[in-house]
Backbone bond lengths (Angstrom), bond angles and torsions (degrees), N, CA, C in turn:
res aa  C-N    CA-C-N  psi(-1)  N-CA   C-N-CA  omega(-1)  CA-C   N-CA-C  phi
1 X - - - 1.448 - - 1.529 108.76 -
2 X 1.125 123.42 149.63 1.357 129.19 -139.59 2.019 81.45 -146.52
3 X 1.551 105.81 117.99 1.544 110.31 172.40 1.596 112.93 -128.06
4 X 1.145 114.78 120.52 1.520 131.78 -161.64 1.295 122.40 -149.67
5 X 0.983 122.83 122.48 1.604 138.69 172.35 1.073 122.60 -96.09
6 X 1.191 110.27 143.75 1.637 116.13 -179.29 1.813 118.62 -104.49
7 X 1.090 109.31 75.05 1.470 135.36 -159.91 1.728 111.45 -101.84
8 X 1.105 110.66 101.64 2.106 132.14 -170.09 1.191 94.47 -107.44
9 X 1.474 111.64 130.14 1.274 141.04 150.63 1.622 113.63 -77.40
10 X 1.131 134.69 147.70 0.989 153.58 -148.22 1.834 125.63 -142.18
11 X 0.731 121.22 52.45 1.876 107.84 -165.89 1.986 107.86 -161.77
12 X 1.363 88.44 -164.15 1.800 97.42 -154.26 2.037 89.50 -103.93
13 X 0.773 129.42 144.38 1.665 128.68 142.68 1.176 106.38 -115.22
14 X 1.236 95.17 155.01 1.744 101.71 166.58 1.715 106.83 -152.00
15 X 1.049 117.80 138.35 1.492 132.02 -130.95 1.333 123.90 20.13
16 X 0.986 88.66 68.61 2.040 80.14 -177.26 1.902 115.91 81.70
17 X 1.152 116.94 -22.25 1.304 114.40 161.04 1.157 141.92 -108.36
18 X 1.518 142.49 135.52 0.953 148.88 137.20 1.879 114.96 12.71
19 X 1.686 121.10 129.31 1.158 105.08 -172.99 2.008 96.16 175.67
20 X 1.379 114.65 126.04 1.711 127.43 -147.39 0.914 155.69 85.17
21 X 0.744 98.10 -138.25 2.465 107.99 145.35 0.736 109.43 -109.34
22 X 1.518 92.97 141.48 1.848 122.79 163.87 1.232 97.90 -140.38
23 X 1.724 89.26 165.40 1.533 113.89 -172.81 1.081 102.73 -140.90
24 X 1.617 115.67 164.37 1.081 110.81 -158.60 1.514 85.29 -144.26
25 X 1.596 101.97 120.63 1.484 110.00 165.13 1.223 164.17 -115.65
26 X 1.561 139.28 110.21 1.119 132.66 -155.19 1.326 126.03 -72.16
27 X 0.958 138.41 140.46 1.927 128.22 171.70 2.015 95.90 26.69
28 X 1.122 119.46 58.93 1.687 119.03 175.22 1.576 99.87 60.82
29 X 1.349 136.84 -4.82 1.313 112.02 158.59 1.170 127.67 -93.63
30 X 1.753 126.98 178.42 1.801 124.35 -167.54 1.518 83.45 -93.79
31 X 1.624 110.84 123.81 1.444 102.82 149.01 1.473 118.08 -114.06
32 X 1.426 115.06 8.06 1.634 91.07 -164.69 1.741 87.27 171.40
33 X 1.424 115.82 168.53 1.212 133.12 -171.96 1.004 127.56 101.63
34 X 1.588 144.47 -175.43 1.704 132.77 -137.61 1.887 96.79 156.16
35 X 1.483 110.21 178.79 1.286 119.74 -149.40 1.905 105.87 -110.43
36 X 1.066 108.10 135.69 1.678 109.14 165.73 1.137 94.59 -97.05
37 X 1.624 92.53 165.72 1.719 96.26 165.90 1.286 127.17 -75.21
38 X 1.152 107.55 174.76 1.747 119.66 -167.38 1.437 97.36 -85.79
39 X 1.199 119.67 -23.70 1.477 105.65 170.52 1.898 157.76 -39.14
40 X 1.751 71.02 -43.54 1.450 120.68 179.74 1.352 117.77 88.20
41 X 1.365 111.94 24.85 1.447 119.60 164.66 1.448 129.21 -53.45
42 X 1.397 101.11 -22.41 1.660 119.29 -171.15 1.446 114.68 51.70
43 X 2.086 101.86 44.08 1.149 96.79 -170.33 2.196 88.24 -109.04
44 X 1.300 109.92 121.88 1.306 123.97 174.69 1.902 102.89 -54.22
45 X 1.589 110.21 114.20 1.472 130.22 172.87 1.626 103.14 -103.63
46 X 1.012 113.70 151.45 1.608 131.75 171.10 1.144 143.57 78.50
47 X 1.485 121.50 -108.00 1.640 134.53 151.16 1.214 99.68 -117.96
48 X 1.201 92.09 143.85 1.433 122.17 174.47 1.497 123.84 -157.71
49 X 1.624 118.06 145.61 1.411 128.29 -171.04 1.360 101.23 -113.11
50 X 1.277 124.69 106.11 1.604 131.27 172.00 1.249 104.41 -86.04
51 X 1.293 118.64 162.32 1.508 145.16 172.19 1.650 109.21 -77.54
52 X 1.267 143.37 143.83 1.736 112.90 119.19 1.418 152.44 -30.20
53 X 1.035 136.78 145.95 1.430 114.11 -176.59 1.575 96.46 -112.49
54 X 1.463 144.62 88.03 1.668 113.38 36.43 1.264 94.44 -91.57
55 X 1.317 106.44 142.02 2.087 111.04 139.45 0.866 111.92 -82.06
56 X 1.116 143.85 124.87 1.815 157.31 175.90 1.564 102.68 -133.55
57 X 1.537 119.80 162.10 0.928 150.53 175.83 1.139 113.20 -65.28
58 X 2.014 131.24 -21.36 1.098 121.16 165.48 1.344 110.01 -101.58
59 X 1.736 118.66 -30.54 1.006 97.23 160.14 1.718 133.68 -124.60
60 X 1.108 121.22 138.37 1.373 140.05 -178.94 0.947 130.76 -101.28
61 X 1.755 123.91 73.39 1.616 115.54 -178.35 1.798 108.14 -115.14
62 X 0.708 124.02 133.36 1.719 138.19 -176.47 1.612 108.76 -107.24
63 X 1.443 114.15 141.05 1.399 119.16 170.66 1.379 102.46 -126.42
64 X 1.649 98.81 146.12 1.345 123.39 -173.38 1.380 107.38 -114.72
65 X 1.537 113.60 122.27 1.735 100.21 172.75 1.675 106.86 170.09
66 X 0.827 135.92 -177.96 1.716 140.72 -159.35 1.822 103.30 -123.40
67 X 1.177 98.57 142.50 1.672 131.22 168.14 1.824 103.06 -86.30
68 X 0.454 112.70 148.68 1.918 135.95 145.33 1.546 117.69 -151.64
69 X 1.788 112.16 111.22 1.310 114.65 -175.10 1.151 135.19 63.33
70 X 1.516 104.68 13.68 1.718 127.46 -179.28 1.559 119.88 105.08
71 X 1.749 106.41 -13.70 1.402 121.26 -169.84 1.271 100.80 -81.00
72 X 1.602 146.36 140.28 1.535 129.68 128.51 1.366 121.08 -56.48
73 X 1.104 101.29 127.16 1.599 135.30 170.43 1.088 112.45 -89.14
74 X 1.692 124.46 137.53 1.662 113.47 163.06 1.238 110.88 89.73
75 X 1.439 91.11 -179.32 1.408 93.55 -178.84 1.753 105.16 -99.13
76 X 1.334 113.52 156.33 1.757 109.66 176.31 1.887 95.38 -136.64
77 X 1.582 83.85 134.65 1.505 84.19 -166.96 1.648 83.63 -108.45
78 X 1.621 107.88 155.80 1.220 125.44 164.86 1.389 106.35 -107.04
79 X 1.767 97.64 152.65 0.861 113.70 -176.21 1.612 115.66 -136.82
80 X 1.176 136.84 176.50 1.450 148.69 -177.05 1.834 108.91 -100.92
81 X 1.537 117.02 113.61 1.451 101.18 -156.06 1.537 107.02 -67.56
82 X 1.161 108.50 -28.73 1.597 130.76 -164.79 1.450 114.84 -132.88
């Protein structure tokens, strides 16, 4: 059995890097994603909704929680997408 998601990134580069908003998408819906800087550091600022690494179709867990300067800050609670 073979488990796979169909999971789209969403956002701007500019020379080759990462740079705004992005989104992050499930089967064409927004589940998750947040802002780099404008710099083009591809350093992740704010809130943001990460994935698991795998996302699959059986399983679906998402984290909720904030960047400062690329670091997570805080607490980030996970959650169950579905």
């Amino acid at each position: 059995m073979i488990l796979i998601s169909q999971i789209t990134y969403l956002g701007e580069y500019k020379n080759g890097k990462k740079l705004g908003l992005w989104e992050i998408q499930y089967e064409a819906e927004r589940i998750g994603g947040g802002s780099y800087d404008e710099q083009g550091d591809m350093i992740k600022i704010g809130k943001w909704i990460e994935l698991h690494d795998p996302f699959t179709d059986a399983f679906q867990i998402i984290y909720e929680g904030e960047f400062k300067r690329g670091q997570k800050v805080g607490t980030w609670i996970q959650k169950k997408y579905r």
